[in-house]
C-alpha positions in Angstrom: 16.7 23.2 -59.1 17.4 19.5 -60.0 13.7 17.7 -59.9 15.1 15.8 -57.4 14.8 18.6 -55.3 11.2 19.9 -56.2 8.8 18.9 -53.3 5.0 18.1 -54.2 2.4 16.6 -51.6 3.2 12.8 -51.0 0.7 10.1 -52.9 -1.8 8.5 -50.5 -4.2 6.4 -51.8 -6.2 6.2 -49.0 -7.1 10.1 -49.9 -8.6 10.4 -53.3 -7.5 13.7 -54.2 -4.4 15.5 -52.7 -5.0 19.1 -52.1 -3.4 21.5 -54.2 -2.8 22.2 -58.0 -1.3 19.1 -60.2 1.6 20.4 -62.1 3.5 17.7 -64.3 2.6 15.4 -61.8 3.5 17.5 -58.9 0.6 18.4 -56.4 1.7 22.2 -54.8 0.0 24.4 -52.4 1.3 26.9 -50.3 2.6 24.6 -47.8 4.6 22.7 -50.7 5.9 26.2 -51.5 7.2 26.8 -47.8 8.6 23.6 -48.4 10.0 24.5 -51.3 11.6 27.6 -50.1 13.6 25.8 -47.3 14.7 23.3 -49.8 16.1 26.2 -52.5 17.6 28.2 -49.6 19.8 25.1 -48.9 20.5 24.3 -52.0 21.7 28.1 -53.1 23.8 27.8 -49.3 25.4 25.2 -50.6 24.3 22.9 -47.5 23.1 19.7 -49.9 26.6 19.6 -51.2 28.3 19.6 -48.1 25.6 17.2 -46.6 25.9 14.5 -49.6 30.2 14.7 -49.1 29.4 14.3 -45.4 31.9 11.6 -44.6 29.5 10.3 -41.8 25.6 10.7 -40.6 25.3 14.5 -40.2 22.6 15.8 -37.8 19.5 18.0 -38.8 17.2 19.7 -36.2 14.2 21.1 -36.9 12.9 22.8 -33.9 8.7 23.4 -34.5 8.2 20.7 -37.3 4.3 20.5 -37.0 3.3 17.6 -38.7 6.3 16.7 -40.2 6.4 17.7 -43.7 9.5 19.4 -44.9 11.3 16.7 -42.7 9.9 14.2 -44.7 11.0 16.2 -48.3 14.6 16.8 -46.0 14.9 12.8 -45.5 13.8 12.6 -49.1 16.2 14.6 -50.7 19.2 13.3 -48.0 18.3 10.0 -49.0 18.0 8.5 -45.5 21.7 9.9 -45.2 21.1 12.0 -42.3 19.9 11.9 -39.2 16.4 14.3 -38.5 16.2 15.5 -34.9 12.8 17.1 -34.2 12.1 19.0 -30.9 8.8 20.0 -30.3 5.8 20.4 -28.1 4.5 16.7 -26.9 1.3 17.6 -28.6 2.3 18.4 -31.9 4.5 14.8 -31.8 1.8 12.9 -32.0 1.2 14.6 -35.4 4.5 14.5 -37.0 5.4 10.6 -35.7 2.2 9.3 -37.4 2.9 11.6 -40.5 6.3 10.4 -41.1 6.1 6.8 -40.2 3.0 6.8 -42.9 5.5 8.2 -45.6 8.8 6.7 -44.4 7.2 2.9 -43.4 11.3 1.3 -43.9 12.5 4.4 -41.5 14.1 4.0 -38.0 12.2 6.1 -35.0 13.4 6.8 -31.7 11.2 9.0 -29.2 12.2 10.1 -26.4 11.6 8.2 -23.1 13.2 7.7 -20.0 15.4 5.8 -21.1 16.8 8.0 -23.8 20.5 8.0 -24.9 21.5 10.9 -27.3 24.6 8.8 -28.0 22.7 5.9 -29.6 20.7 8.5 -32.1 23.0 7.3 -35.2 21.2 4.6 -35.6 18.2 5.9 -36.3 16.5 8.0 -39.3 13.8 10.2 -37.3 14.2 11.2 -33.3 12.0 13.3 -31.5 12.3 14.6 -28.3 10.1 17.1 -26.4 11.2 20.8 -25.9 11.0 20.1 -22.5 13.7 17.5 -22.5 16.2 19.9 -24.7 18.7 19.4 -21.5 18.7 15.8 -22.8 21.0 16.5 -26.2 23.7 18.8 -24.2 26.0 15.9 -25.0 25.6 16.8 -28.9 28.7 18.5 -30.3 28.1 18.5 -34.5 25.0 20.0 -35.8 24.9 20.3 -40.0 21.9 22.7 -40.3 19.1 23.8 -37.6 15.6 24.6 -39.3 13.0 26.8 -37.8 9.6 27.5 -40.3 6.8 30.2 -38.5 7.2 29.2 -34.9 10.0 31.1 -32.9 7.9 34.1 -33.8 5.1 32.5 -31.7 7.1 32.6 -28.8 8.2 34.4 -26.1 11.5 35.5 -26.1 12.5 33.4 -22.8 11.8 30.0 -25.1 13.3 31.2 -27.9 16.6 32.2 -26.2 17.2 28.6 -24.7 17.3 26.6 -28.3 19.5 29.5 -29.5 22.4 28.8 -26.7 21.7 25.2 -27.8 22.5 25.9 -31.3 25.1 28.1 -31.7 28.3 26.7 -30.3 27.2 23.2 -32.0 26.4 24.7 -35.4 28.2 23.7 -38.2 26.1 25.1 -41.1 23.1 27.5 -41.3 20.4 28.0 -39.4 17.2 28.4 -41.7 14.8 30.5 -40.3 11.6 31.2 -41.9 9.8 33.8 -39.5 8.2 37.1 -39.0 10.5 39.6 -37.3 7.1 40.9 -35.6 4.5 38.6 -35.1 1.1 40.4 -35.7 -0.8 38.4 -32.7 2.4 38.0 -30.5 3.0 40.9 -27.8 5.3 38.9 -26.0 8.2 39.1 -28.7 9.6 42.5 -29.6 12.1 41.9 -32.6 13.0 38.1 -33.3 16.1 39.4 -35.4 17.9 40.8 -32.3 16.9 38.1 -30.5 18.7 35.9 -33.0 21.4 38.5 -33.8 22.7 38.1 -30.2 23.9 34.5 -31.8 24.3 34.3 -35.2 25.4 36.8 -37.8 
């Protein structure tokens, strides 16, 4: 890949020493590599062309970011060009708003409130909204790309069902799906693949 797409831990000088082997500069560990993996999956799809010759401010949702990294190497590499959408439990936000506002100080944030309005989202660089408000961004119609890394196989297959009818009429592009078909320490899913199957090809 281009450097511009390689992903390495971001510099923070309030930690002396980022954790993770220094190549050229570049600090990777095997969350860097996940990232990495999402980013070259993209890439080889074809999705960073079609994002960059996006005539307007295309829509990314990452459903299960955790703390926020690959969103922060996906506004990176976009450039601020696109919008990141993060649903997630309420718990894990207050992890990845922190994270990102850290990395991305110049970014725009919404978060979701009562007074939410998915129609006002273009103005902003990062919104997040809790999975229980997903009823909230019905009026979406133009998703680019959906991201999902190790957390629909956590789930049951009644919560991973609901963001699937939410993405696939509204999917433009690929859904990138970095998951188990069999979670080891989940009984309650039985094959994530024909769960996603029913949806996508």
């Amino acid at each position: 890949l281009p450097p511009p797409f390689w992903v390495s831990e971001p510099d923070n000088k309030n930690i002396p020493g980022a954790l993770g082997v220094d190549w050229n500069g570049y600090v990777i560990n095997p969350t860097m590599v996940r990232y990495q993996h999402a980013v070259t999956a993209l890439y080889r799809a074809g999705e960073w062309v079609r994002l960059f010759s996006h005539p307007g401010r295309p829509l990314l949702v990452e459903i299960g970011a955790g703390f926020g990294g690959l969103t922060h190497h996906l506004h990176r590499i976009a450039g601020g060009k696109a919008i990141n959408l993060i649903i997630d439990l309420p718990e894990t936000l207050l992890l990845s708003i922190p994270y990102l506002a850290l990395h991305n100080p110049d970014a725009r944030f919404c978060i979701y409130d009562e007074d939410f309005d998915i129609g006002e989202i273009d103005e902003f660089d990062f919104v997040f909204v809790p999975h229980f408000a997903l009823g909230a961004l019905e009026p979406v119609r133009d998703i680019f790309a959906a991201i999902n890394v190790t957390s629909f196989d956590e789930m049951r297959e009644g919560q991973i069902r609901p963001y699937l009818e939410f993405l696939a009429p509204r999917l433009t592009g690929f859904l990138y799906s970095d998951n188990a078909d069999r979670h080891p320490y989940n009984d309650h899913l039985g094959s994530l693949h024909e769960v996603m199957a029913d949806y996508f090809a």
